[in-house]
C-alpha beads as a LAMMPS data file, in Angstrom:
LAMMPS data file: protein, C-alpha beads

297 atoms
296 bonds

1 atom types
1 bond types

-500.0 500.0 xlo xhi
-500.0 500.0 ylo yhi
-500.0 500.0 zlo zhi

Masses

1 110.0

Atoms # bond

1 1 1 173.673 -7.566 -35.058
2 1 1 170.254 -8.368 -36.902
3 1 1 167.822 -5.391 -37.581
4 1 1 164.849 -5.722 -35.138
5 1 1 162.140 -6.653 -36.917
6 1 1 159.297 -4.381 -36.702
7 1 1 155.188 -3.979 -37.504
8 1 1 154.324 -1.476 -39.676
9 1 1 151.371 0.169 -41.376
10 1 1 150.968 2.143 -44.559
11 1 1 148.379 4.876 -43.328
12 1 1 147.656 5.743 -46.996
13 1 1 146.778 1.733 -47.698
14 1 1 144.548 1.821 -44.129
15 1 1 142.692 5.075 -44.846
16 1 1 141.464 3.642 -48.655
17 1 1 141.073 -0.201 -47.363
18 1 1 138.939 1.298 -44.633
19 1 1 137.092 3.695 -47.193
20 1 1 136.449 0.441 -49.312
21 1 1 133.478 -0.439 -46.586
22 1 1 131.633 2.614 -47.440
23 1 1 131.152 2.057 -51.292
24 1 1 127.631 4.239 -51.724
25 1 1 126.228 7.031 -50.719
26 1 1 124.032 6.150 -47.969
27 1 1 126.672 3.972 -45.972
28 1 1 129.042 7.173 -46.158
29 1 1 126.240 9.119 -45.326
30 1 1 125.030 7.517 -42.482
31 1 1 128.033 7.213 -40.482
32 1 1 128.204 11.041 -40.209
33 1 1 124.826 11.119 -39.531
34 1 1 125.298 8.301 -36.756
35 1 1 127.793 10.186 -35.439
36 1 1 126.100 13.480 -35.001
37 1 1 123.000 12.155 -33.312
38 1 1 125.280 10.178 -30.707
39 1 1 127.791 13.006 -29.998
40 1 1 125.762 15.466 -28.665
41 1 1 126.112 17.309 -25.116
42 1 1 123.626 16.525 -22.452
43 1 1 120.330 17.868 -23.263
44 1 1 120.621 18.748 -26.778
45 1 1 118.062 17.216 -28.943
46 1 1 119.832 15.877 -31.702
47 1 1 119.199 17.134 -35.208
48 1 1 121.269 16.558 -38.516
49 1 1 120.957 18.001 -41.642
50 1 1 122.141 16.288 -44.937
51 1 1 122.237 18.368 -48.300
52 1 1 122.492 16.736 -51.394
53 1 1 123.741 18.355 -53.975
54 1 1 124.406 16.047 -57.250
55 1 1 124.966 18.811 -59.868
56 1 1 128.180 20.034 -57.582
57 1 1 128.940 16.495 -56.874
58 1 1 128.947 17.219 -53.224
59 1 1 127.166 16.264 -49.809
60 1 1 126.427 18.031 -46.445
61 1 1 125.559 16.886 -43.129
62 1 1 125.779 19.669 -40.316
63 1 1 124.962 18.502 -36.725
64 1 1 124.505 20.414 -33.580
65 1 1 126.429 17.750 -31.601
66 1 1 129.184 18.715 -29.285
67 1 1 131.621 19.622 -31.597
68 1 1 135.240 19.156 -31.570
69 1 1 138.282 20.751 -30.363
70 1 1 141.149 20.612 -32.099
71 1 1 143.104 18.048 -29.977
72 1 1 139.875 15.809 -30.634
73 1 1 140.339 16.599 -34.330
74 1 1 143.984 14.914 -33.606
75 1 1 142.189 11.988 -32.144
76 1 1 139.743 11.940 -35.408
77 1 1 142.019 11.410 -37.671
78 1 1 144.166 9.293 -36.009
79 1 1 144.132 5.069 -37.645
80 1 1 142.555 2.351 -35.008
81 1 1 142.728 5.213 -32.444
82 1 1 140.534 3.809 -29.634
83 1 1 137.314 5.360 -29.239
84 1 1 138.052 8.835 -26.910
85 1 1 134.282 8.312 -24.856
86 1 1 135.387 4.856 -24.619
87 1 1 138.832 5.481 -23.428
88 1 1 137.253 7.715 -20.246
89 1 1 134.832 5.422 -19.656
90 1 1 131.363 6.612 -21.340
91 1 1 129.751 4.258 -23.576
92 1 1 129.186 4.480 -27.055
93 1 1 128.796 2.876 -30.462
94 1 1 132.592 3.531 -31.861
95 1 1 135.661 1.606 -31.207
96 1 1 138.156 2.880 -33.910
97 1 1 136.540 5.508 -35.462
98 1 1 135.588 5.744 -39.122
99 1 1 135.143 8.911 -40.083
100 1 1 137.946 10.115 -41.462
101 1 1 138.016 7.360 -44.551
102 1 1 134.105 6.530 -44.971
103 1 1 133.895 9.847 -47.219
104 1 1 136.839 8.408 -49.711
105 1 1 134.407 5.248 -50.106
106 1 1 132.729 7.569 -52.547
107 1 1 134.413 10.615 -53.300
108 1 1 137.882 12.320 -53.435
109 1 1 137.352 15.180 -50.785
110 1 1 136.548 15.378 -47.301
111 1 1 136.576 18.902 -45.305
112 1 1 135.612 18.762 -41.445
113 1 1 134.294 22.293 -39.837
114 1 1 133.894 22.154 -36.203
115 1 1 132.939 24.273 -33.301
116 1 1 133.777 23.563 -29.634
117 1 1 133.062 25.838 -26.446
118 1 1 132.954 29.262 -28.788
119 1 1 136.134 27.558 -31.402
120 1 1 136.079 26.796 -34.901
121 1 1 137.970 24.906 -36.738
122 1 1 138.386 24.044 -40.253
123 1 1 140.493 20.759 -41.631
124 1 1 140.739 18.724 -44.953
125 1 1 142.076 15.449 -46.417
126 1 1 142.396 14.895 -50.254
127 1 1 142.291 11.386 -51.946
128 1 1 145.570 13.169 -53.947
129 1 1 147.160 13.741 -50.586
130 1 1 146.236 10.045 -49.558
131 1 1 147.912 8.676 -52.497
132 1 1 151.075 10.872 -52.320
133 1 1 152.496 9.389 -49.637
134 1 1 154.556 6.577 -51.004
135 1 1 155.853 5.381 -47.397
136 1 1 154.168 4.752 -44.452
137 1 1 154.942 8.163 -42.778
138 1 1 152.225 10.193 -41.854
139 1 1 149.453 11.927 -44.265
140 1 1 149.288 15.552 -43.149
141 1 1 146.052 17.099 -42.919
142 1 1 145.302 20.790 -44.086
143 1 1 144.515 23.280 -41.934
144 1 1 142.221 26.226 -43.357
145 1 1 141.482 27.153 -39.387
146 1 1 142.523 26.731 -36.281
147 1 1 140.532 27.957 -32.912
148 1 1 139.323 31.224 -34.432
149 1 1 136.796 32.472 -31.685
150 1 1 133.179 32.312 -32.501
151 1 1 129.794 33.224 -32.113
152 1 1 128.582 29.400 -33.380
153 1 1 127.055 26.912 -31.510
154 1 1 128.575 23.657 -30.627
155 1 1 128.458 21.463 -34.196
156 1 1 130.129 19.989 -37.095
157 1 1 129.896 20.449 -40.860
158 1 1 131.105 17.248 -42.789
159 1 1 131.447 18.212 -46.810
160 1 1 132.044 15.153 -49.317
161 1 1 133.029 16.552 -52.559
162 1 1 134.214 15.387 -55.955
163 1 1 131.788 12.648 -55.474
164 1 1 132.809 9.766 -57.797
165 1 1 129.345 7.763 -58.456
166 1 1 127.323 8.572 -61.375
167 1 1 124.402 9.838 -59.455
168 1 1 123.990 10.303 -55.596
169 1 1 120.735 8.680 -54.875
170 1 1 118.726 10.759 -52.681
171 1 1 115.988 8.180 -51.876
172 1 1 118.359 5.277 -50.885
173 1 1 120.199 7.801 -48.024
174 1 1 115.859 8.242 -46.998
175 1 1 115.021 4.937 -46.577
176 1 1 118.811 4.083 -45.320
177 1 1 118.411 6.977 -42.395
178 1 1 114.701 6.124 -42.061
179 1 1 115.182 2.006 -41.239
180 1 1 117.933 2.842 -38.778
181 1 1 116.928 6.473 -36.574
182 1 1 114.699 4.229 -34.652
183 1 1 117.675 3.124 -33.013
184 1 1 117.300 6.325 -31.240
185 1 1 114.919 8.342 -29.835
186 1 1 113.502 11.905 -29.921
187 1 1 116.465 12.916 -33.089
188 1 1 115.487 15.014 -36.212
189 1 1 117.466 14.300 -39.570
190 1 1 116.715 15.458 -42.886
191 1 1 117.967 15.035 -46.212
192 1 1 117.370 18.427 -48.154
193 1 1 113.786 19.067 -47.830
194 1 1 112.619 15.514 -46.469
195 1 1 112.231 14.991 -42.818
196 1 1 113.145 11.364 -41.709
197 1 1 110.770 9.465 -39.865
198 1 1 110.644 5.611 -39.199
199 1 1 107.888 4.044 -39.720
200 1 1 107.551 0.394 -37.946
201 1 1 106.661 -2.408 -39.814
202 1 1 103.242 -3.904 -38.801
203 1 1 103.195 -5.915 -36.707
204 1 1 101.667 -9.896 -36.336
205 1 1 102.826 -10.747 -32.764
206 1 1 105.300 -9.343 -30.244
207 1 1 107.163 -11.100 -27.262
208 1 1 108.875 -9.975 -24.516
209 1 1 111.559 -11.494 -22.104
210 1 1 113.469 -10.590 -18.981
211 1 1 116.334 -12.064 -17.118
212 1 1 115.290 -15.245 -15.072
213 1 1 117.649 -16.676 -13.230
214 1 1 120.030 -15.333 -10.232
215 1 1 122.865 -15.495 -12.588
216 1 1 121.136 -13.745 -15.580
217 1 1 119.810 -10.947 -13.338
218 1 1 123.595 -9.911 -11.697
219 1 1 124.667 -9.948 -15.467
220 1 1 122.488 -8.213 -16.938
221 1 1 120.502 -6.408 -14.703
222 1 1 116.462 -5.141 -15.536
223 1 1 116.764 -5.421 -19.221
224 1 1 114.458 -6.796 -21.575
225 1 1 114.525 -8.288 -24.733
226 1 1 111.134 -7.899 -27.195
227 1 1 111.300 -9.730 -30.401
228 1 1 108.477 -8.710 -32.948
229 1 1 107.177 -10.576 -35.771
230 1 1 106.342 -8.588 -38.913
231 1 1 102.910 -9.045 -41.012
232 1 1 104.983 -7.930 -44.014
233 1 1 108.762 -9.816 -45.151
234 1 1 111.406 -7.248 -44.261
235 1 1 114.460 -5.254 -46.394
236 1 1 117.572 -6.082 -45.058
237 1 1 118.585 -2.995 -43.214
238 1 1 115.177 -3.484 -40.837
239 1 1 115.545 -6.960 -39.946
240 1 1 116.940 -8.161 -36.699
241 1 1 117.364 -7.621 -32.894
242 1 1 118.974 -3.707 -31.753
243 1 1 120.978 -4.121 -29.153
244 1 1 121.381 -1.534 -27.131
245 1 1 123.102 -0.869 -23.513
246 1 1 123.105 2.169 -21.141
247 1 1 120.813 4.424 -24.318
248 1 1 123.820 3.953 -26.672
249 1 1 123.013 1.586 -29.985
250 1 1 125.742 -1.316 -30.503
251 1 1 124.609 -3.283 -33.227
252 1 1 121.695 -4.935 -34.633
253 1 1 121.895 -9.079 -34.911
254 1 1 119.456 -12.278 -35.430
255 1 1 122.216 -14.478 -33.910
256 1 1 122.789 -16.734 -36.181
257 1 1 119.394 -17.109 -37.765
258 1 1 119.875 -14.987 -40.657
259 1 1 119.088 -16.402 -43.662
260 1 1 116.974 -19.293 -42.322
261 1 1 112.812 -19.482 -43.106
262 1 1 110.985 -16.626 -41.196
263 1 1 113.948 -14.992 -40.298
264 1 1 113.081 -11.835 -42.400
265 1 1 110.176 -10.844 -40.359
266 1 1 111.892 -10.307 -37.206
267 1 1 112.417 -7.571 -35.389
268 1 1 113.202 -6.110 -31.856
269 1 1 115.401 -4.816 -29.385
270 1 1 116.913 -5.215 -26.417
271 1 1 117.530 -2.845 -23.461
272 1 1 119.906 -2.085 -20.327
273 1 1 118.932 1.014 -18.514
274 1 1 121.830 2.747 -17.322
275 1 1 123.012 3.080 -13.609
276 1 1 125.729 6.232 -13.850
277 1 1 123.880 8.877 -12.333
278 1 1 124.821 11.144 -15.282
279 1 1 124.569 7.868 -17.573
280 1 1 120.587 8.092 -15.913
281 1 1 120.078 11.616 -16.769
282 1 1 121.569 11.614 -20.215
283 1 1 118.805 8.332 -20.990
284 1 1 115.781 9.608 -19.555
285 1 1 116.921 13.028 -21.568
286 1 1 116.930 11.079 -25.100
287 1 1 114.902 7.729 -24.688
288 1 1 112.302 8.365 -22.237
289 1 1 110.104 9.605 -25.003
290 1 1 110.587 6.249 -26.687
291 1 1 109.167 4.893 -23.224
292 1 1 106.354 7.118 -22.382
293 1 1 104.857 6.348 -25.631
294 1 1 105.231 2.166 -25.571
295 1 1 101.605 0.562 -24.038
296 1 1 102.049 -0.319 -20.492
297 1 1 102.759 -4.299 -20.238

Bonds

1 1 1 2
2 1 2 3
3 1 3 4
4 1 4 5
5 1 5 6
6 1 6 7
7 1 7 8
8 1 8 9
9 1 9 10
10 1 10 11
11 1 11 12
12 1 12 13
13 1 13 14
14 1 14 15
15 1 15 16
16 1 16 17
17 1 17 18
18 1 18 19
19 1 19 20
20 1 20 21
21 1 21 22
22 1 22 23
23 1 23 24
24 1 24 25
25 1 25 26
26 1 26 27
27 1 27 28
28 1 28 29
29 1 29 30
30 1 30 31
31 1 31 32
32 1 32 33
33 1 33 34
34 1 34 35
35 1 35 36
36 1 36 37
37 1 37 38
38 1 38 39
39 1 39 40
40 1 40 41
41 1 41 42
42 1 42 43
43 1 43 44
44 1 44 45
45 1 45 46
46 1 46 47
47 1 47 48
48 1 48 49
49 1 49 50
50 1 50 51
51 1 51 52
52 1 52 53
53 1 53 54
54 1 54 55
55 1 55 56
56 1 56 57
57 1 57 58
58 1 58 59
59 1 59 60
60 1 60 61
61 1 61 62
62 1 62 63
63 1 63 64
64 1 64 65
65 1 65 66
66 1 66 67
67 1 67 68
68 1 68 69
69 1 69 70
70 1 70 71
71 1 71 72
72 1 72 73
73 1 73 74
74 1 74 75
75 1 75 76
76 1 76 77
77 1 77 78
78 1 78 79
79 1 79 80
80 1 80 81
81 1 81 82
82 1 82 83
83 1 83 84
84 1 84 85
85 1 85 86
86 1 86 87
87 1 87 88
88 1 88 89
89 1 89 90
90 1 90 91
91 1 91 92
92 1 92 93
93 1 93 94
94 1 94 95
95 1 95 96
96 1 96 97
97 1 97 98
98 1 98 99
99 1 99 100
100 1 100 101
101 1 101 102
102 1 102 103
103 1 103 104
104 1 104 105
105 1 105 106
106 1 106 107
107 1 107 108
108 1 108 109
109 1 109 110
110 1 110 111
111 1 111 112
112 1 112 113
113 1 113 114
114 1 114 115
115 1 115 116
116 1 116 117
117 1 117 118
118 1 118 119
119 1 119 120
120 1 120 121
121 1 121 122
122 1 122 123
123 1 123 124
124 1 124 125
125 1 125 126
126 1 126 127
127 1 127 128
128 1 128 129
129 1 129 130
130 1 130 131
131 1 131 132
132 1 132 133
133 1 133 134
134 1 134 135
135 1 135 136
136 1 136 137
137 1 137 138
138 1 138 139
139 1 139 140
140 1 140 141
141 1 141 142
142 1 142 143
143 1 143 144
144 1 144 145
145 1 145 146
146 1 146 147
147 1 147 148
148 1 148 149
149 1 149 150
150 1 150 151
151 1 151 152
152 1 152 153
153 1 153 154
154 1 154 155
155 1 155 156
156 1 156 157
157 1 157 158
158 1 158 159
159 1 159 160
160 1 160 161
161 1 161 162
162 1 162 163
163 1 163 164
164 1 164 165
165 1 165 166
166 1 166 167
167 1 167 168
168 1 168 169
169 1 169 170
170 1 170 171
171 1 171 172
172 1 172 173
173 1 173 174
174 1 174 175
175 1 175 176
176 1 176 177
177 1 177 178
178 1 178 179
179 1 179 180
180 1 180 181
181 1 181 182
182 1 182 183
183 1 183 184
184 1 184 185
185 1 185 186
186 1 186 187
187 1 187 188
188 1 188 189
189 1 189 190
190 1 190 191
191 1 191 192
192 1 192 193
193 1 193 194
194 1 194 195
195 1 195 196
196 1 196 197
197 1 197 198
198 1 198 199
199 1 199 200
200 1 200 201
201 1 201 202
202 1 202 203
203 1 203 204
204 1 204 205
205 1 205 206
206 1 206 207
207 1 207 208
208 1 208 209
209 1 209 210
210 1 210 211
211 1 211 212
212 1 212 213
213 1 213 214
214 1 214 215
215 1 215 216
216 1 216 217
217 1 217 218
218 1 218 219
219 1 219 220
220 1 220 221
221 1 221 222
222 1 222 223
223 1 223 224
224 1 224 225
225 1 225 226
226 1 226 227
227 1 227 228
228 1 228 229
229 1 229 230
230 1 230 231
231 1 231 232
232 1 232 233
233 1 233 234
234 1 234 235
235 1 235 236
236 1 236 237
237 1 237 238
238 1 238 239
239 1 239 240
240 1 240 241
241 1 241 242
242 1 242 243
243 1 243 244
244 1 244 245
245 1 245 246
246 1 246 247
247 1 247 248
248 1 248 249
249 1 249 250
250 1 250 251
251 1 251 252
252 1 252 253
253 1 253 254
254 1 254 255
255 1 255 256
256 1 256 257
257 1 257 258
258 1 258 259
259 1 259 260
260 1 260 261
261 1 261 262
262 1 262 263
263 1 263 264
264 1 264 265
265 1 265 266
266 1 266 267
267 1 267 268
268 1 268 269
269 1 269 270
270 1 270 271
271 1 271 272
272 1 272 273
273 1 273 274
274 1 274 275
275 1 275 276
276 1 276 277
277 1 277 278
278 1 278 279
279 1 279 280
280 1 280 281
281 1 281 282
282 1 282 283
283 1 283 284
284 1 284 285
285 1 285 286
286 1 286 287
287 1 287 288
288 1 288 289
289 1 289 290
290 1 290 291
291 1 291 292
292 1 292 293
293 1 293 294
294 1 294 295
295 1 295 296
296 1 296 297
């Protein structure tokens, strides 16, 4: 009889390929950042904290999200695991999780301290340990705790060390966390002493637009669309259309027009309010300040 022919994957090739996306510091950066301000339990204003610190070749960013537990530590670090909020049904930016390789994009350590319900727990992955593992088996991950009982509040420490580039640019990680935190409303994030704030462009002309037709309307319910013209031609990372459904950020687009004339003064967003009563009360919690502060149409 013929061998069956099978798929496999070399998680040590996945975890670096994947890494290979996040090749500076603010990319890496932000997708801890990202994930602290969505992961958060209902009612908690969201607040990171990134500390740079380029002498030690190392970076911080603590959270005061939800934390995790250790069997979502399992899910963490598992490759093209689906999204666990996604999986039960709750909405939200990540599909197959990132986390566990953006931090080799740029350096050789990443350490993961996390607190869930009054439990701490402490993890790492080396680059060495990566690159070990000649075969496709497994990488294991290093345990320095597991559940110890604890005072802390819910959170998560991410620490990047044996960073790899020759200097970790503070100000690019600024102005990278300060084009994109108006994705969400009513969050906090600093990087060391510098408090994050995002400040629109100004603006020529805005529009806005609503569902019209029967069809439109079942499909996508009372959302709108704005799209705003800049006075000033845009950076990159604060062009285009936010789209965003049920408070959660998906992804930011000009559908198709990028790169044509004009392009790179637009910006916008577009919004589905959620129906889920808890869906409701976790919006209003985090974007109803965005709201209350927009001029009445």
């Amino acid at each position: 009889m013929t061998e069956s022919l099978l798929v496999r994957s070399h998680v040590g090739r996945d975890i670096l390929q994947s890494a290979g996306v996040f090749k500076n510091e603010r990319l890496a950066v932000w997708e801890y950042v990202s994930n602290g301000l969505e992961y958060v339990d209902p009612g908690t204003k969201p607040e990171v904290r990134v500390r740079i610190k380029d002498q030690e070749r190392k970076i911080l960013i603590a959270d005061n999200g939800r934390g995790m537990a250790w069997s979502d530590l399992q899910t963490f670090f598992l490759m093209h695991g689906e999204n666990a909020d996604r999986r039960k049904g709750r909405p939200g930016r990540g599909f197959f999780g990132t986390g566990k390789s953006a931090a080799f994009g740029i350096a050789d350590t990443l350490r993961v301290t996390t607190v869930r319900n009054g439990r701490r727990s402490k993890v790492e992955l080396t680059r060495s340990a990566i690159e070990s593992m000649g075969s496709g088996e497994p990488i294991p991950v290093k345990t320095i705790e597991r559940d110890l009982t604890t005072d802390q509040t819910n959170g998560t420490l991410i620490e990047i060390e044996n960073v790899h580039l020759r200097k970790i640019d503070q100000s690019s990680v600024v102005q990278h966390v300060e084009r994109h935190i108006s994705r969400w409303a009513a969050v906090t994030v600093f990087v060391n002493n510098h408090q994050c704030e995002y400040k629109e462009p100004p603006l020529d002309r805005e529009f806005a637009f609503h569902p019209e037709t029967p069809e439109q309307r079942r499909t996508l319910g009372n959302a709108e669309l704005k799209v705003k013209v800049s006075k000033i031609k845009l950076d990159e990372g604060a062009r285009g259309i936010s789209i965003f459904s049920r408070g959660v950020w998906h992804e930011t687009t000009l559908a198709g027009a990028a790169g044509r004339e004009t392009s790179d003064y637009i910006f916008g967003e577009t919004r589905r309010p959620p129906t889920d009563r808890q869906q409701v009360t976790n919006f209003r919690l985090r974007y109803e300040p965005l709201y209350a502060a927009e001029p009445k149409q």
